[in-house]
C-alpha positions in Angstrom: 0.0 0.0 0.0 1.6 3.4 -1.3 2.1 6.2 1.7 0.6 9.7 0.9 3.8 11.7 1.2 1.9 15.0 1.9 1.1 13.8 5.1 5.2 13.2 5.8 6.0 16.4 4.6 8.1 18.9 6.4 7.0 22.6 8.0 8.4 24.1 5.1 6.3 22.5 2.7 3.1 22.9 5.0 3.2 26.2 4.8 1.9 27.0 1.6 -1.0 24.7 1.8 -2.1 26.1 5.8 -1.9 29.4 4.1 -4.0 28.8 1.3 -6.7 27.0 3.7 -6.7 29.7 5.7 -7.4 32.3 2.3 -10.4 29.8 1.9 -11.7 29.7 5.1 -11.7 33.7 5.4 -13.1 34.1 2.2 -16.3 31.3 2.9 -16.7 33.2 6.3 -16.8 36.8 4.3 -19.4 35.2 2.0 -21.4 34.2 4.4 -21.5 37.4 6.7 -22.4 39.3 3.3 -25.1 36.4 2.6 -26.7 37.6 6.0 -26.4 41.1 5.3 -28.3 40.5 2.4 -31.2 38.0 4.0 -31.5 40.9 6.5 -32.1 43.7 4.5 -34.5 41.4 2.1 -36.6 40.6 5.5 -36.3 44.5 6.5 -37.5 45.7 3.2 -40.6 43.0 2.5 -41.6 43.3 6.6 -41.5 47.3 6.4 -44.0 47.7 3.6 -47.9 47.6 4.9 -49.8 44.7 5.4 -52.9 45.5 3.0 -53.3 47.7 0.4 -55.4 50.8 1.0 -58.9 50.8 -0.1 -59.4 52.9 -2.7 -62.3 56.0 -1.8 -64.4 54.8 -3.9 -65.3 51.3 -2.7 -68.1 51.4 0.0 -68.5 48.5 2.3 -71.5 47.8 4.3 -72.3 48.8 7.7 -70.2 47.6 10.0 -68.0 45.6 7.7 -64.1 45.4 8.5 -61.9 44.7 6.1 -59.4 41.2 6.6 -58.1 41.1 3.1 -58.6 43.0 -0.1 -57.5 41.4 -3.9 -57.1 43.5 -6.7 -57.2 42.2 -10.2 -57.3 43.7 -14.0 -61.8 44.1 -13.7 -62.8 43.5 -10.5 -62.0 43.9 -6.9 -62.6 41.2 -4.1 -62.9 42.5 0.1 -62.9 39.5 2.4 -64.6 41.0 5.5 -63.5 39.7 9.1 -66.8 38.1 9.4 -65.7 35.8 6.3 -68.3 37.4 4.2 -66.7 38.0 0.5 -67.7 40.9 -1.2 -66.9 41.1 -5.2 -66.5 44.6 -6.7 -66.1 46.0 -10.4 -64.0 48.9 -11.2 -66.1 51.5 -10.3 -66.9 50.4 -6.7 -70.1 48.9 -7.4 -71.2 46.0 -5.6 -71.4 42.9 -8.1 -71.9 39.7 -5.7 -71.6 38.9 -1.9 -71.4 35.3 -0.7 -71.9 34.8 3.2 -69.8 31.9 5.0 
């Protein structure tokens, strides 16, 4: 069975190779911190903008209704109320459809 001689080799020839592990090593561990600088700002950007939209002025819910959740697509817009109660709009804030849980 053949001997690695790498492993038998001297300070002097150790050298070179400890040094260039340690050029890796610094430069995964800069990567990384720069990795997390980057997954932090990404979470601090998306978590700082507000949670729902705005409703525009000229949708009128009904009495009493809260808005949970509002979807806005090309023709129509759709208000989930806290109570569960789904309320479908057009364009122009008109009511089109309401289904009750």
């Amino acid at each position: 069975m053949a001997r690695d001689n790498r492993l038998d080799a001297g300070p002097e020839e150790a050298l070179p190779m400890l040094r260039w592990l340690r050029i890796l090593v610094t430069a995964l561990a800069a990567v990384m911190g720069l990795g997390m600088l980057v997954i932090a700002a990404l979470l601090w950007l998306r978590l700082s903008q507000p949670p729902l939209p705005e409703l525009p002025d000229h949708v009128a819910l009904p009495p009493g209704a809260r808005p949970a959740a509002v979807t806005f697509a090309r023709d129509w817009l759709v208000v989930v109320t806290e109570t569960g109660a789904v309320l479908l709009y057009d364009r122009q804030g008109r009511l089109r459809e309401t289904v009750q849980p």
